[in-house]
C-alpha positions in Angstrom: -104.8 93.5 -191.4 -101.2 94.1 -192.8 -101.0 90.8 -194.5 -103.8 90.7 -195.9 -104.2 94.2 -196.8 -105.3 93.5 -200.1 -108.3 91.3 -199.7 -109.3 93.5 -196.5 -109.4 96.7 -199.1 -111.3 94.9 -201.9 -113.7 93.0 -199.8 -114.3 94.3 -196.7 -113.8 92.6 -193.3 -116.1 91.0 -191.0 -115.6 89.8 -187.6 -117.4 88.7 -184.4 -116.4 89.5 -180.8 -117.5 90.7 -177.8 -115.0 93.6 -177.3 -111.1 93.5 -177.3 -111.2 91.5 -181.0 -113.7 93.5 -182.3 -111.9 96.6 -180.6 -108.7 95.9 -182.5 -110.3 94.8 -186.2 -112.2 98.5 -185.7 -108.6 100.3 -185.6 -106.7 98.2 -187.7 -109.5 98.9 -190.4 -108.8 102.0 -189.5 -105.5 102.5 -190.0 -105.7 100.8 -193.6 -109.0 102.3 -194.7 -110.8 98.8 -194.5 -114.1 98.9 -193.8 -115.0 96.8 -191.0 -118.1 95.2 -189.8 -118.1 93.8 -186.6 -121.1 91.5 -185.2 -121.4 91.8 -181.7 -124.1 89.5 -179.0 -127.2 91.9 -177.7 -126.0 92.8 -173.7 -122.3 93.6 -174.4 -121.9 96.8 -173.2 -122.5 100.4 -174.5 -118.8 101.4 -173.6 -117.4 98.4 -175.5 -120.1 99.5 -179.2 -119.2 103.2 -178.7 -115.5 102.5 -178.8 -115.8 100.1 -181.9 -118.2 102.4 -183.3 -115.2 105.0 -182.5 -113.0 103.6 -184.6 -115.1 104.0 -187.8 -116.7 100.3 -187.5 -120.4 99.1 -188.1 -121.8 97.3 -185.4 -124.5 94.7 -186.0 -125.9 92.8 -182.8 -127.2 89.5 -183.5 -127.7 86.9 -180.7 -127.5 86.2 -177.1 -123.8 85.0 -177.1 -120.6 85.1 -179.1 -121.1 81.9 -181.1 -124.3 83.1 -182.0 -122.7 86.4 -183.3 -119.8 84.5 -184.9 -121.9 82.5 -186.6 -123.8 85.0 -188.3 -120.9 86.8 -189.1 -119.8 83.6 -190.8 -122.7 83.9 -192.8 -122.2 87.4 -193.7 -118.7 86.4 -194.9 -120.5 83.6 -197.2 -122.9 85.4 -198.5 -121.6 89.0 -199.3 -118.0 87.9 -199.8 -116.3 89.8 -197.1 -113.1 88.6 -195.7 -113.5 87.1 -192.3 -111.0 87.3 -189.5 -111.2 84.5 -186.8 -111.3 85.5 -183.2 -109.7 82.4 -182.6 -108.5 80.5 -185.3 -106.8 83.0 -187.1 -103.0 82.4 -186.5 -101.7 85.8 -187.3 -104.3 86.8 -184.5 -101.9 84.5 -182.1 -98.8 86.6 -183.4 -100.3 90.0 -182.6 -101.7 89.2 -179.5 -98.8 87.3 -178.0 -97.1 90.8 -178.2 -97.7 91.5 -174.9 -96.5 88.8 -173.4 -93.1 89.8 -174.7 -93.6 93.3 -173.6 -93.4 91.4 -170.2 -90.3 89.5 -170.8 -88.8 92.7 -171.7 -90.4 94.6 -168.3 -90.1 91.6 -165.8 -87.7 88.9 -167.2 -87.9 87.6 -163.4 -91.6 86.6 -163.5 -92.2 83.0 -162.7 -96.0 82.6 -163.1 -98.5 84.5 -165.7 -102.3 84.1 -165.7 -104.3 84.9 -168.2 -108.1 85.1 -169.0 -109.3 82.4 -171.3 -112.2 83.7 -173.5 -111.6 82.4 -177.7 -107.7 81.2 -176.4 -106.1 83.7 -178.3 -104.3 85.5 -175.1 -103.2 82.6 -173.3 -102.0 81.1 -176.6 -100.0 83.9 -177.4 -98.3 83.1 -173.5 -97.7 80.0 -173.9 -95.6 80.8 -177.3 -93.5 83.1 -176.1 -92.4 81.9 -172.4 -92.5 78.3 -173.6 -89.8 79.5 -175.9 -87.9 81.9 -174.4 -88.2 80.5 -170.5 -90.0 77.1 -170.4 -89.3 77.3 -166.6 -92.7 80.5 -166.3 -95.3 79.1 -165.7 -98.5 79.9 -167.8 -102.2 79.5 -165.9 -105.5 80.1 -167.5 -108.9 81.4 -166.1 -112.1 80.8 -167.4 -115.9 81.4 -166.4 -117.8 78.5 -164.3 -120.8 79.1 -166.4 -118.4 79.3 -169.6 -116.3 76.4 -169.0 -115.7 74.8 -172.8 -112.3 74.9 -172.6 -111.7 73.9 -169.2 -113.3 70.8 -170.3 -111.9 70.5 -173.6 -108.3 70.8 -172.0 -109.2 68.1 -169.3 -110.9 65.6 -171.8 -108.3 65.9 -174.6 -111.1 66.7 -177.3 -113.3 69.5 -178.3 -116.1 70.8 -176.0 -118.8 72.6 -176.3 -122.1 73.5 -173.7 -124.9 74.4 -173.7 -125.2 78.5 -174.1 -123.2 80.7 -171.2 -124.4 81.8 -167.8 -121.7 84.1 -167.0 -121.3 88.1 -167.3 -118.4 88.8 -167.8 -118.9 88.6 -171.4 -115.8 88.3 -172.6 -115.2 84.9 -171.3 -118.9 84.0 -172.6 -117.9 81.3 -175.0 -120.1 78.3 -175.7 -117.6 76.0 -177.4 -113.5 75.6 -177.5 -111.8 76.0 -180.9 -109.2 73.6 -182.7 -106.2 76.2 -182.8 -105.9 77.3 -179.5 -106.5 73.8 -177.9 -104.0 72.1 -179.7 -101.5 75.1 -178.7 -102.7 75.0 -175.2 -103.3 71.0 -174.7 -99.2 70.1 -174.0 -98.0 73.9 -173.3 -100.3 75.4 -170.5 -99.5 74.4 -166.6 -103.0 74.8 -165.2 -106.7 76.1 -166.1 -108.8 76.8 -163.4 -112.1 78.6 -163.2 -114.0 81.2 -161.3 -117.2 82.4 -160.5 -118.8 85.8 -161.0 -118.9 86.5 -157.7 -115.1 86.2 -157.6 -114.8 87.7 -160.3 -116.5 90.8 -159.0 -114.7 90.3 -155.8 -111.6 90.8 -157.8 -112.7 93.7 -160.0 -113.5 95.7 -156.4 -109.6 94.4 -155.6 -107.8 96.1 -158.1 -110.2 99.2 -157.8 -109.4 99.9 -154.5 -105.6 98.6 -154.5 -104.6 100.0 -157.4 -107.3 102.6 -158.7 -107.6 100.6 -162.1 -111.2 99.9 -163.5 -110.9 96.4 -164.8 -114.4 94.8 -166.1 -115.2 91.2 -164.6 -113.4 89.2 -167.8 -110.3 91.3 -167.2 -110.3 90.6 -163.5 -111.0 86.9 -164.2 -106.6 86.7 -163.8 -107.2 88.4 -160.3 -109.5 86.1 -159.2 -108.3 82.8 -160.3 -104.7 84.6 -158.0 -106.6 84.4 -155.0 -108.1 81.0 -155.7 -104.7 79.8 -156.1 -103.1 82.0 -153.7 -101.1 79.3 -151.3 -99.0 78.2 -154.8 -98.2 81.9 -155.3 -96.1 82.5 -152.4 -92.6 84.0 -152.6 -93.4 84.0 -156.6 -93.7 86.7 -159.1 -96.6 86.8 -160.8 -98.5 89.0 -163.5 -102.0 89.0 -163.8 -103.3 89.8 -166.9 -106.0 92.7 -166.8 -107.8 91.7 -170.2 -110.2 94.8 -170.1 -111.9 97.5 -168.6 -114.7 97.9 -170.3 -117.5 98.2 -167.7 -120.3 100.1 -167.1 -120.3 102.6 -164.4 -123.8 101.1 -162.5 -122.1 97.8 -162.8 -119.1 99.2 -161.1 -120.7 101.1 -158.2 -122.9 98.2 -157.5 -119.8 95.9 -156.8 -117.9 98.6 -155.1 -120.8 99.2 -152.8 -121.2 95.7 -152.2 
């Protein structure tokens, strides 16, 4: 939003996600006094709107599933002239998010092994930059959805991949289709991609709840998971898991812990 202050402030800014992009759009809008529209899927959850909504941002729901929200959003931008920010192409996007990555360096320079949650690419990009760099020897492992597995294919076939529509919740891995930034980051530099059902997924969210007190919704657990799926190659290892968000509903949340 710094860089391109400018435009933001004359324009306006439009953006699609399903939470943590649309979450940081909404503040950095509002710390510049950019208005900001952010177009979200119908089911993503209250607690996710309210926060955006929090930050000063209109919410306008459109579709079933991100790309159906990103591409009306890309229409929005075309039409009304409003400046458009990428949840996954953008590469000052890769920059900002590949800040906590270093944050780890900086906590843990021992660790050996990070996985992170593969939703748009953005996150595990933003890994692969920085230990790549710094330490090639840390190894950088990806999660994604079984019934949002784009770029699990796309990695494995070497070309773009799309499916048809999602059948995951944990809606922020929900993507239908991979895009050409973070593939051809992710194509030579990542070590492994694996994927994970929801039932894992919610087997790890009720994990971290009760071994650590931390509320973590299925997307953000989707690193837990894919740890225990993995678990034999993890041994004697250190390893940080990469809780992506914790944006979940409170039925949602007793229902798994009672479970």
């Amino acid at each position: 939003m710094y860089q391109m202050r400018q435009q933001a402030l004359s324009r306006s800014v439009v953006a699609a996600s399903t939470g943590n992009h649309a979450q940081s759009i909404a503040y950095a809008g509002f710390l510049f006094g950019v208005h900001v529209k952010i177009v979200m899927p119908n089911g993503v959850p209250d607690l996710k709107t309210e926060a955006v909504k929090g930050l000063g941002a209109e919410v306008i729901f459109h579709g079933n599933y991100y790309e159906e929200a990103r591409e009306y959003a890309e229409n929005l931008a075309s039409e009304k002239g409003y400046l458009y920010v990428h949840a996954s192409n953008e590469p000052l996007l890769h920059e900002g998010v590949a800040t906590m990555h270093l944050e780890i360096l900086e906590e843990q320079p021992e660790i050996d092994i990070v996985i992170n949650p593969i939703g748009g690419g953005s996150g595990a990009s933003g890994a692969c930059i920085v230990y790549k760099t710094l330490d090639p020897r840390i190894k950088v492992i990806g999660v994604q959805a079984e019934g949002a597995p784009a770029f699990y294919r796309s990695w494995k076939d070497g070309v773009l991949r799309q499916t048809e529509g999602v059948k995951t919740a944990a809606e922020g891995l929900a993507t239908a289709q991979t895009y050409e930034l973070p593939l051809k980051i992710l194509r030579e530099k990542i070590d492994d991609v694996i994927l994970v059902s929801d039932e894992e997924m919610k087997r790890a969210v009720k994990t971290i709840f009760l071994t650590t007190g931390q509320v973590a919704e299925l997307s953000g657990a989707a690193s837990t998971a894919g740890a225990f799926k993995i678990k034999s190659q993890l041994s004697g290892k250190n390893v940080a898991l990469m809780v992506t968000g914790g944006n979940i509903q409170l039925e949602q949340l007793l229902s798994i812990l009672q479970e």
